[in-house]
N, C-alpha and C positions, 0 to 999 in steps of 0.2 A: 504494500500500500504506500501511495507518496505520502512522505513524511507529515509533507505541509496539510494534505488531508486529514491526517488522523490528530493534528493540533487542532485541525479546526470542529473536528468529531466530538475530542475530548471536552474541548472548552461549551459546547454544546449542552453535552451531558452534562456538566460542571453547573452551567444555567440554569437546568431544569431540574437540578436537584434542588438548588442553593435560593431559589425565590421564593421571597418569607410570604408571610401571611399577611391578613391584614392587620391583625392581632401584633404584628413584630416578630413573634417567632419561625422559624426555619421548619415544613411538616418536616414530620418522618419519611424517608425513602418507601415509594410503594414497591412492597416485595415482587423481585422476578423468581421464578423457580425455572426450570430447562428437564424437559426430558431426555434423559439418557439412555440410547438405547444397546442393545448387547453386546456389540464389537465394540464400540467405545467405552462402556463400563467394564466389560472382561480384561480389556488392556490396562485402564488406570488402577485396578484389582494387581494387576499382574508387574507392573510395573512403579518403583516408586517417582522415576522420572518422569511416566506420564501423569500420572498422578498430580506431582509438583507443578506440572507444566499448565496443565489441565487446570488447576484450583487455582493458578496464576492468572491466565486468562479469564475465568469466570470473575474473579473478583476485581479487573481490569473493568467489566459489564455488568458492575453490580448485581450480579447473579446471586444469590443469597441460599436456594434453597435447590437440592439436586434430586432430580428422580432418577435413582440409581437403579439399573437391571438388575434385580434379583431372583434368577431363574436359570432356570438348564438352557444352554446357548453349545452349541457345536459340538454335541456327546457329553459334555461337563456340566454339572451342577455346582458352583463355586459355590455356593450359601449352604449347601449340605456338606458338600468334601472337604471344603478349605474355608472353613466359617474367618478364622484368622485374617485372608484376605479384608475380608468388608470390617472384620475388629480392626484391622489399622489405618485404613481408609477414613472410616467413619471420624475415626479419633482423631487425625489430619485435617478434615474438614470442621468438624466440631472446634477445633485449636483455633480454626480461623474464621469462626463464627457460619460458619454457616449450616444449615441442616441437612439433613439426609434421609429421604423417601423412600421406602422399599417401590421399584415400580414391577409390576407386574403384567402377565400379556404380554403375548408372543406370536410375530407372523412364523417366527421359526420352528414355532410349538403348534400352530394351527390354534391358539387359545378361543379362538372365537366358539370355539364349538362346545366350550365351557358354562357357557348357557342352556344345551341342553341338558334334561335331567339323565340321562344317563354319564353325562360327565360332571355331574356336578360336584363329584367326591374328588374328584383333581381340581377343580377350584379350590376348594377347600383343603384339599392339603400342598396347593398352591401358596397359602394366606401359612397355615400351617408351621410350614418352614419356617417364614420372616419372624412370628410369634415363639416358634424355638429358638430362634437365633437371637429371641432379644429375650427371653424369658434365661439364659445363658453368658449371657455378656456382659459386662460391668455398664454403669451408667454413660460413661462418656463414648462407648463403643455401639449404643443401641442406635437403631433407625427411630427417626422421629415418627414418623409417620409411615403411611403407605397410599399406592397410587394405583389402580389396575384399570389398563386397556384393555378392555372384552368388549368390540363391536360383534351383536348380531348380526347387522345390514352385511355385512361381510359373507356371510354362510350363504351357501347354492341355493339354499331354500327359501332364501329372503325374498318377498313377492308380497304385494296387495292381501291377498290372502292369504297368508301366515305370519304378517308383521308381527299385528296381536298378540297371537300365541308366543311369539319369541321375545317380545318384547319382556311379557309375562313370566317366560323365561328367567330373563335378564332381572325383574326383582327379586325372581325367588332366588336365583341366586344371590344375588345382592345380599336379601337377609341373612341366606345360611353363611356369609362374610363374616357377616356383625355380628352373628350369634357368637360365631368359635372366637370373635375377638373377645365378645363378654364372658365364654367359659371360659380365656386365659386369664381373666383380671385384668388384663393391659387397657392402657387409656388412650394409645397412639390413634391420632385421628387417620380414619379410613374414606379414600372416596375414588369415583372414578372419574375417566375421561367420557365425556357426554357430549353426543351431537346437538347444538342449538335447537335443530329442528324438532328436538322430540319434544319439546314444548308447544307442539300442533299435534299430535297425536293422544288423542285420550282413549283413557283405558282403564276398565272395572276390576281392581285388585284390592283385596283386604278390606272387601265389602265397601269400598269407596271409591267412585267415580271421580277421574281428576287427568288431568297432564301427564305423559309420562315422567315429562321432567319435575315436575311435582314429587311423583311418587319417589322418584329416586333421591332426592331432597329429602323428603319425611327418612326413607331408610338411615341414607348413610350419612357422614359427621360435616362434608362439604363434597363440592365437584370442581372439576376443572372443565371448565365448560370452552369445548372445540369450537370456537369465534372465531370460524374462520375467513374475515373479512381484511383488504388492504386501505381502509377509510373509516374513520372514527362514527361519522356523524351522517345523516340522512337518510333514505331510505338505505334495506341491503347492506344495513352498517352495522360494525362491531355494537355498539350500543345499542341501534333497534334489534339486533337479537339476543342480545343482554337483559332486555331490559325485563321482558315475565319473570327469567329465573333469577334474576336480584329485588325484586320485586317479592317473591313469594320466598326468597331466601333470607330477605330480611322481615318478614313477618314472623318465621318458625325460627330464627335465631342459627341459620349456619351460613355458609359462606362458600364462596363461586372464586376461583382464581379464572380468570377470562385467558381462553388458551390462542396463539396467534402463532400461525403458519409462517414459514420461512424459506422453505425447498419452492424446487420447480412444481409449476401443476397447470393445468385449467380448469375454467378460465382463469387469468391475470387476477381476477377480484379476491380470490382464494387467499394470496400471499403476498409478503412484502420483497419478493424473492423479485430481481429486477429493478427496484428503487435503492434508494441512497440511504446512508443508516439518518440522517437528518429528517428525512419524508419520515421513517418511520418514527423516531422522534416525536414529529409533531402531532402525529396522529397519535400516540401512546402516550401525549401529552392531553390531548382534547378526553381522550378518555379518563384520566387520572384526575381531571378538573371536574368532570361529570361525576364520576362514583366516589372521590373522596370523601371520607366521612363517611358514606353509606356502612351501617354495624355489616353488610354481607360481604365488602367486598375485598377478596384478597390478594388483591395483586395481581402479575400477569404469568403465566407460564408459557414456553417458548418451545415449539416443535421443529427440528430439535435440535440436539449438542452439535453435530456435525451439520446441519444444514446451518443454523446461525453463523458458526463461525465462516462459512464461507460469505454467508451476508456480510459480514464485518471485515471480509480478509482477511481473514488470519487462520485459512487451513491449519491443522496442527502436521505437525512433519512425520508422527506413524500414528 
C-alpha cells in the first residue's frame, strides 16, 4: 500500500474515533469483532508468529473481538487433540485485551445439515467440545463466548416449500445449544450468524407466532446479524434491514452485532469489496451515529479475517 495512503487511512480512523460528544466526553470505540475462519485460525493455533502477526494487524483495525474456528478442519480437530493450542492463543489475545469466540460451522464439515434432527446430536457435541475446553482451562485461557454459522438456505432441500420446516429446524436446534450451555453452568454468551431477511419470514414455534428473526432472539443471548449491505442509509441499506431486529432486540434486552461483507460477490451492493477503506468509513460511521446508544447494539462484525485484510492491503504473507 502507498505509504502516503495509509497516513491518510490512519488519521481517518484517528477522527472517527476521537470526536467527542456533545457532553465533552470522547464515546467508547464501537466494538469490531472478524470472523475467523479454518485455514486462518489453524495457522495462528499452529504458529506463534502468525499469531503475533495476526493480533498485530487486528489491533492496527481496532478489531477487538475474534471469532476463532473451533472445529475439525483438514482431518484434525485442534480443540479436542491439542486443547493447548487455543490455551495459548486465547491467553495472547486476552494479554492484549481482546476476546475470543469459539466460532463454529463449517462448509468443510457440510454443518448446514446440523439443523436437521437427525444431526442434531453433532450440533451439540459440536457446542460440547468448546464447553469442555472451557469447563478445563484456567480463567485467562477460556473463550468468551461462542458464535455458530449453520445456514439452512444452504441445504439441497431448501425451496418454498420446506423453508418452514427447516427453519423450524434451525430453532430446535438452537434450543438444544442453550440447553447443554445451561447443563454446563457456563455463562459465555451464545449466538449465531443470521440472514437479515428472516425477519420476513414468520413462523408458529413454541406455541407462538412471530419472525423468524424474532424467534431466534427470544432463544439465544445475541446475533450477528448478516447486513449485508455497501451503504449505511436509505432504502436496501444496512440500517433499513437492521432496523426490526434492533428494534425487537432492544425490547427483550439482547443484542445484534451488524455483520458486513468484505470479499468479492454479486451484486456490488452485497460488499465493500471494490471501495476504499475511507467509503467504508463513512458508511460505518452513519451507522454508529444511528444505533449508538441503542441498549441492542453491539458493534460491527467483519466477514472475514482474510477477505478484510485484503480490503485494507495488507495480505498476511502465509
Amino acid at each position: 500500500m502507498n505509504p502516503m495512503r495509509r497516513l491518510v487511512q490512519l488519521a481517518l480512523c484517528a477522527l472517527l474515533i476521537l470526536v467527542p460528544c456533545a457532553d465533552g466526553k470522547t464515546p467508547a470505540p464501537v466494538p469490531r469483532a472478524v470472523w475467523i475462519w479454518e485455514q486462518p485460525s489453524y495457522a495462528m493455533l499452529e504458529s506463534p508468529q502468525v499469531a503475533e502477526e495476526a493480533l498485530a494487524f487486528l489491533r492496527r483495525e481496532r478489531i477487538g473481538i475474534l471469532y476463532l474456528y473451533a472445529d475439525g478442519f483438514d482431518g484434525r480437530n485442534l480443540i479436542a487433540e491439542h486443547p493447548q493450542l487455543y490455551r495459548d492463543f486465547i491467553r495472547r489475545a486476552h494479554a492484549q485485551d481482546m476476546q475470543v469466540y469459539a466460532l463454529l460451522g463449517s462448509w468443510y464439515l457440510h454443518t448446514e445439515r446440523y439443523v436437521l434432527p437427525k444431526h442434531r446430536g453433532d450440533a451439540v457435541a459440536m457446542l460440547q467440545r468448546v464447553l469442555d475446553y472451557n469447563a478445563g482451562a484456567p480463567a485467562a485461557a477460556r473463550f468468551d463466548g461462542v458464535n455458530y454459522d449453520i445456514e439452512p438456505h444452504l441445504l439441497d432441500e431448501w425451496e418454498d416449500a420446506t423453508r418452514v420446516r427447516l427453519l423450524g429446524d434451525f430453532l430446535d436446534m438452537s434450543a438444544a445449544l442453550m440447553a447443554a450451555k445451561r447443563k454446563s453452568g457456563q455463562r459465555l454468551p451464545i449466538g449465531p450468524a443470521m440472514p437479515f431477511w428472516w425477519d420476513g419470514i414468520e413462523l408458529d414455534w413454541k406455541s407462538a407466532r412471530k419472525s423468524v428473526a424474532d424467534h431466534v432472539i427470544d432463544t439465544t443471548d445475541y446475533v450477528a446479524l448478516m447486513d449485508y449491505r455497501n451503504k449505511a442509509e436509505g432504502s436496501d441499506s444496512i440500517l433499513s434491514h437492521a432496523r426490526d431486529e434492533m428494534t425487537y432486540a432492544d425490547k427483550v434486552g439482547k443484542r445484534v452485532a451488524i455483520g458486513l461483507e468484505f470479499n468479492p460477490g454479486e451484486p456490488k451492493k452485497l460488499s465493500f469489496h471494490g471501495m476504499d477503506k475511507a467509503a467504508f468509513e463513512r458508511e460505518a460511521g452513519k451507522v454508529e451515529a444511528a444505533l449508538r446508544g441503542r441498549p441492542a447494539f453491539a458493534g460491527f462484525v467483519f466477514h472475514h479475517y482474510l477477505g478484510y485484510r485484503r480490503f485494507v492491503g495488507e495480505a498476511p504473507s502465509q
